[in-house]
VEXDO-926196 format. One record per atom (N, C-alpha, C): residue in one letter; x, y, z. Coordinates in steps of 0.02 Angstrom, whole numbers, padded with zeros to 5 digits, always signed. Example, Ala and Ser with C-alpha at 12.3 -4.5 7.8 and 13.67 -1.06 7.14 Angstrom:
a+00660-00284+00390;a+00615-00225+00390;a+00660-00165+00390;s+00642-00112+00354;s+00684-00053+00357;s+00645+00002+00394;
REM end
This chain:
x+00042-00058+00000;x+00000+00000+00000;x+00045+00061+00000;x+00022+00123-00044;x+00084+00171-00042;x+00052+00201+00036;x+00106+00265+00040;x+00101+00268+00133;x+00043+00320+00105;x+00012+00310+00192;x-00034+00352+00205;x-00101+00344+00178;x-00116+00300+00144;x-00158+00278+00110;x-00239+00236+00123;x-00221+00224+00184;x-00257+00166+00216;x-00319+00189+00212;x-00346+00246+00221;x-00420+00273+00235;x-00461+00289+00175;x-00423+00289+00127;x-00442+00295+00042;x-00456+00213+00000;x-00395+00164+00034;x-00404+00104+00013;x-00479+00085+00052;x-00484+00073+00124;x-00527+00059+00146;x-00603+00088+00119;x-00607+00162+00117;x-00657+00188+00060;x-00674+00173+00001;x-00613+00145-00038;x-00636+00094-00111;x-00656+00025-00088;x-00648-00007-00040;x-00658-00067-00016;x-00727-00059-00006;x-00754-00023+00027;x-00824-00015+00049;x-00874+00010-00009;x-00830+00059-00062;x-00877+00055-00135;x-00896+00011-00158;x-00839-00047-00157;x-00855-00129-00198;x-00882-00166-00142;x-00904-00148-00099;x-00939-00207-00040;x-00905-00250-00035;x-00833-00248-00030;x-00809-00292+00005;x-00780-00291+00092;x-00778-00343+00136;x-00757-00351+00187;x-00689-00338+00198;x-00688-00290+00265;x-00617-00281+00260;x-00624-00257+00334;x-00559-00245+00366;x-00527-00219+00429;x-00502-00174+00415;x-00496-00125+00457;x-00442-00059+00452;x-00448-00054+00531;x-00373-00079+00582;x-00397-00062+00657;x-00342+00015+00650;x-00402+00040+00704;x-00364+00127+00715;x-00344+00137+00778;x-00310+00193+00783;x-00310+00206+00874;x-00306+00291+00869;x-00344+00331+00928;x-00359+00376+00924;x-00306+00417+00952;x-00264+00463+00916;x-00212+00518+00939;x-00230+00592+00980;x-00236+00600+01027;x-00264+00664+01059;x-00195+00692+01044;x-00195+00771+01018;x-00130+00804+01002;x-00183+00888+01041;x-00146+00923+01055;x-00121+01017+01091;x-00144+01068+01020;x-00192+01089+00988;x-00142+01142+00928;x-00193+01178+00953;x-00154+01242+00988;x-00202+01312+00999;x-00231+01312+01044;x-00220+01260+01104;x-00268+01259+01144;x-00335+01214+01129;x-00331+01183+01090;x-00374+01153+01077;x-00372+01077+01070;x-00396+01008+01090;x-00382+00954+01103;x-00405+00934+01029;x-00371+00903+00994;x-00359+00874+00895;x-00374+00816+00911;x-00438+00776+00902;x-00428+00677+00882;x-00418+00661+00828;x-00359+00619+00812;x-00343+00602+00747;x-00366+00529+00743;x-00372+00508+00701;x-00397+00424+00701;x-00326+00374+00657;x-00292+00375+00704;x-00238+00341+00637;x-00251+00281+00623;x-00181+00245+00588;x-00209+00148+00573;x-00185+00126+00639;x-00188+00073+00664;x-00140+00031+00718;x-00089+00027+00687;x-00096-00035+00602;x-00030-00060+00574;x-00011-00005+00496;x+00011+00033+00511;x+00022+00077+00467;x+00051+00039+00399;x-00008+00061+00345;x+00031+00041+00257;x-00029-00068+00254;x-00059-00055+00305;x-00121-00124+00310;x-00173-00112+00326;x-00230-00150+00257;x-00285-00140+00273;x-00314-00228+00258;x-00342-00247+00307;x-00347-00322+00281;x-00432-00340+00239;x-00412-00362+00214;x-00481-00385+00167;x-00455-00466+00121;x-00530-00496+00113;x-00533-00549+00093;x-00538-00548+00019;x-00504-00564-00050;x-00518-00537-00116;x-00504-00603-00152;x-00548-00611-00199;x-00525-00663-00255;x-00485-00635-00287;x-00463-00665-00335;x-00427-00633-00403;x-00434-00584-00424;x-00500-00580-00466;x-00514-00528-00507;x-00536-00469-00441;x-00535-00468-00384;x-00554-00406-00353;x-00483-00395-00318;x-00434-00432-00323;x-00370-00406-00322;x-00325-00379-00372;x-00356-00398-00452;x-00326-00363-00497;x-00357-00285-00487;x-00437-00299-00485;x-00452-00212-00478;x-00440-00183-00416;x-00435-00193-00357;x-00388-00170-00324;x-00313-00148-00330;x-00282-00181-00370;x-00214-00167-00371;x-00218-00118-00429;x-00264-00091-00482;x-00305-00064-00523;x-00300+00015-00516;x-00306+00001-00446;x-00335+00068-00413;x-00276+00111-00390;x-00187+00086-00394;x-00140+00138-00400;x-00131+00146-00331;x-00160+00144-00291;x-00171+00140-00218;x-00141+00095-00164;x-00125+00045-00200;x-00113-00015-00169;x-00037-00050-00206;x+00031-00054-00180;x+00072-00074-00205;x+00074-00136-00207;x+00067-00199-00154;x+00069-00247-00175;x+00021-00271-00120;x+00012-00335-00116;x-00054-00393-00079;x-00032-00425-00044;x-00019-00459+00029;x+00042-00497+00067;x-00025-00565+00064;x-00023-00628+00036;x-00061-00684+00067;x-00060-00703+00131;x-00109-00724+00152;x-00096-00747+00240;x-00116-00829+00215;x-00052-00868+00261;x-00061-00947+00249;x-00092-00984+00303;x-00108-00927+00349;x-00165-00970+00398;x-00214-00930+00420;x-00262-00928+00360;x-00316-00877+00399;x-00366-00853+00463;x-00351-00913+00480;x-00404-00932+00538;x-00359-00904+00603;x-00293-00913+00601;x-00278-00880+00642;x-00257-00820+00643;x-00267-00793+00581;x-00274-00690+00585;x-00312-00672+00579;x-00366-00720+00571;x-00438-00672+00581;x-00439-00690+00687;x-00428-00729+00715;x-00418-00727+00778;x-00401-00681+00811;x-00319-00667+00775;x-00290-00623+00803;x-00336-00544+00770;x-00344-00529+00714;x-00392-00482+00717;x-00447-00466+00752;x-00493-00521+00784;x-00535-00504+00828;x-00517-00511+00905;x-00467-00510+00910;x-00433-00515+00971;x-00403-00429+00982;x-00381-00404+00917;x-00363-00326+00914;x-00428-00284+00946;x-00470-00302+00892;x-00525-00254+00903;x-00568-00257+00962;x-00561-00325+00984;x-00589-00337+01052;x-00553-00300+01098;x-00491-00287+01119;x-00425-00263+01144;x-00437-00158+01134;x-00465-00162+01065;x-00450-00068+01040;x-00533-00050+01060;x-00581-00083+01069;x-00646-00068+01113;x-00640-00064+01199;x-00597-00109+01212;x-00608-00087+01292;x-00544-00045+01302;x-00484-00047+01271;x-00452+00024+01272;x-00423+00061+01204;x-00462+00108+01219;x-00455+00152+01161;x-00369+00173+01140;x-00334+00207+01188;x-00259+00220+01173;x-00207+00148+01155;x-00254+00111+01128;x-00215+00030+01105;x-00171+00073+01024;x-00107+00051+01031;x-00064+00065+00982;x-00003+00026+00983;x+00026+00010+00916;x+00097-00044+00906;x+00157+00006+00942;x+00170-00030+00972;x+00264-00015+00986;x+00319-00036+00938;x+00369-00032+00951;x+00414-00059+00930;x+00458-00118+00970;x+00468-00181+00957;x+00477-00238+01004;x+00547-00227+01014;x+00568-00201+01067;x+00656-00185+01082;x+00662-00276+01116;x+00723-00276+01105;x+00760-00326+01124;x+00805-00285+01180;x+00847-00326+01216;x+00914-00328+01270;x+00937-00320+01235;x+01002-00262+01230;x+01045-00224+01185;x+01044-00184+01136;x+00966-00168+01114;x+00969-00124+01059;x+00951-00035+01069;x+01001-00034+01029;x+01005+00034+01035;x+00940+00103+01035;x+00921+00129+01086;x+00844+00156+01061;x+00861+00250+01074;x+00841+00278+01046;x+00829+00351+01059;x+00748+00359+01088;x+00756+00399+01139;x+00714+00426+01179;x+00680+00483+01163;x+00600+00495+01092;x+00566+00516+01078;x+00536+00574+01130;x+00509+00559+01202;x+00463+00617+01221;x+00491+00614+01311;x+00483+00675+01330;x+00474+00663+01416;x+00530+00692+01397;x+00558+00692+01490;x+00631+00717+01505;x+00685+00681+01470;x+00682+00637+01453;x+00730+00586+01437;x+00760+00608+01338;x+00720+00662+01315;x+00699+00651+01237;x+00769+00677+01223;x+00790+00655+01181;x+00843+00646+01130;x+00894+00605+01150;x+00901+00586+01207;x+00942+00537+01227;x+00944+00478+01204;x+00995+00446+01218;x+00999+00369+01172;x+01039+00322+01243;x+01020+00265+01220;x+01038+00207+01252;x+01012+00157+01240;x+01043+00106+01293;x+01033+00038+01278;x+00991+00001+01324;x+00956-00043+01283;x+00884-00089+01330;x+00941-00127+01363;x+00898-00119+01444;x+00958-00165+01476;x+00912-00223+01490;x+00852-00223+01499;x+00792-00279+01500;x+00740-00240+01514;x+00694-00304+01488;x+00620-00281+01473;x+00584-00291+01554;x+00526-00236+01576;x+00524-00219+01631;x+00454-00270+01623;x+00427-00296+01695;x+00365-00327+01708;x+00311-00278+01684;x+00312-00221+01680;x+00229-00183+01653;x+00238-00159+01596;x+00241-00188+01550;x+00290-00155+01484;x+00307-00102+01466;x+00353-00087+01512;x+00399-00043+01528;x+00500-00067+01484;x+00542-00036+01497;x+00598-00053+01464;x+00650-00011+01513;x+00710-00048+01533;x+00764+00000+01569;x+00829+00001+01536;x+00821+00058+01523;x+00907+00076+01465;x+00929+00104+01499;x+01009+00108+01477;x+01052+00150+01506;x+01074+00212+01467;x+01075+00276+01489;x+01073+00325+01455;x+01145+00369+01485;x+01181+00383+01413;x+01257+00402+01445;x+01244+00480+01440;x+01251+00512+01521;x+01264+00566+01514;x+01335+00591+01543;x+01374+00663+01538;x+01453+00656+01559;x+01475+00602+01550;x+01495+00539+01530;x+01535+00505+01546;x+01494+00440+01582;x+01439+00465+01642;x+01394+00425+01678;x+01349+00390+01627;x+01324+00321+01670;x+01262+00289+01667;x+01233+00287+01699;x+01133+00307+01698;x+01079+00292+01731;x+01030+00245+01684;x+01007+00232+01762;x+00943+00198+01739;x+00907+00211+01741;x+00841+00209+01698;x+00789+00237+01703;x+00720+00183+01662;x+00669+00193+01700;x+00603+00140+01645;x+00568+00196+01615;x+00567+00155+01549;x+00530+00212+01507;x+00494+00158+01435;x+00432+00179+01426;x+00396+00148+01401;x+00408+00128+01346;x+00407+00081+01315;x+00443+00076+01238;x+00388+00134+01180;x+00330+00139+01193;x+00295+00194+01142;x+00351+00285+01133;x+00395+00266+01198;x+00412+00329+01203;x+00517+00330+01156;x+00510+00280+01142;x+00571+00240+01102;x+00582+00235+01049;x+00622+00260+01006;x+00623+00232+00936;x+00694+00190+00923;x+00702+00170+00890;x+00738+00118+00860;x+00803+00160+00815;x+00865+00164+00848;x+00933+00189+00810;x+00950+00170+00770;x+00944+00174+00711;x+00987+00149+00630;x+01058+00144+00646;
REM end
């Protein structure tokens, strides 16, 4: 799917009556004093739907859509799909992280901690994460949520 796209694909999906998923999660953002809800995707660049052939050629038709991923066990992603949405109804701020491992290198996105970098020293019991962050010369520790983490190239 090219980026950003998801809410336009899903809108041609629903022209052709076909079945499909699009899970979202709701962004509260500040501009002006004023509280912004954005509706983004969960899995950004995926919209899942069930298509034969010919409604995947006209889908792919539609310029919108770069390529189609098959799923080889459906039964268990439609599970796990209704296991999402069951999950993004009783809490709304449900959104993907990024899965850090022990040792990888993460920069620190928001809070006091933001622009700093360090290393996952282990994954915390409330999914939480404790890196070590070099400042002077020193190391601390600190838990900090992996949503608040990005991933160092």
């Amino acid at each position: 799917m090219k980026p950003r796209t998801e809410k336009k694909v899903e809108a041609l999906l629903v022209g052709y009556h076909y079945l499909h998923y699009l899970p979202t999660w709701v962004k509260v953002t500040k501009v002006q004093r004023r509280k912004v809800r954005t509706e983004l995707p969960l899995f950004p660049g995926y919209v899942f739907t069930r298509l034969d052939p010919d409604a995947r050629r006209k889908m792919l038709q539609s310029n919108l859509l770069v390529r189609t991923i098959p799923i080889f066990n459906p039964r268990e992603t439609v599970h796990q799909l209704r296991q999402i949405s069951r999950a993004a109804r009783n809490a709304p701020e449900l959104r993907t992280v990024n899965p850090f491992k022990k040792g990888d290198l993460v920069r620190v996105k928001s809070g006091p901690f933001r622009g700093l970098e360090g290393f996952i020293k282990r994954e915390g019991p409330s999914a939480t994460i404790v890196i070590n962050l070099e400042i002077l010369g020193q190391a601390i520790e600190t838990a900090i949520s992996p949503a608040d983490c990005e991933a160092v190239e």
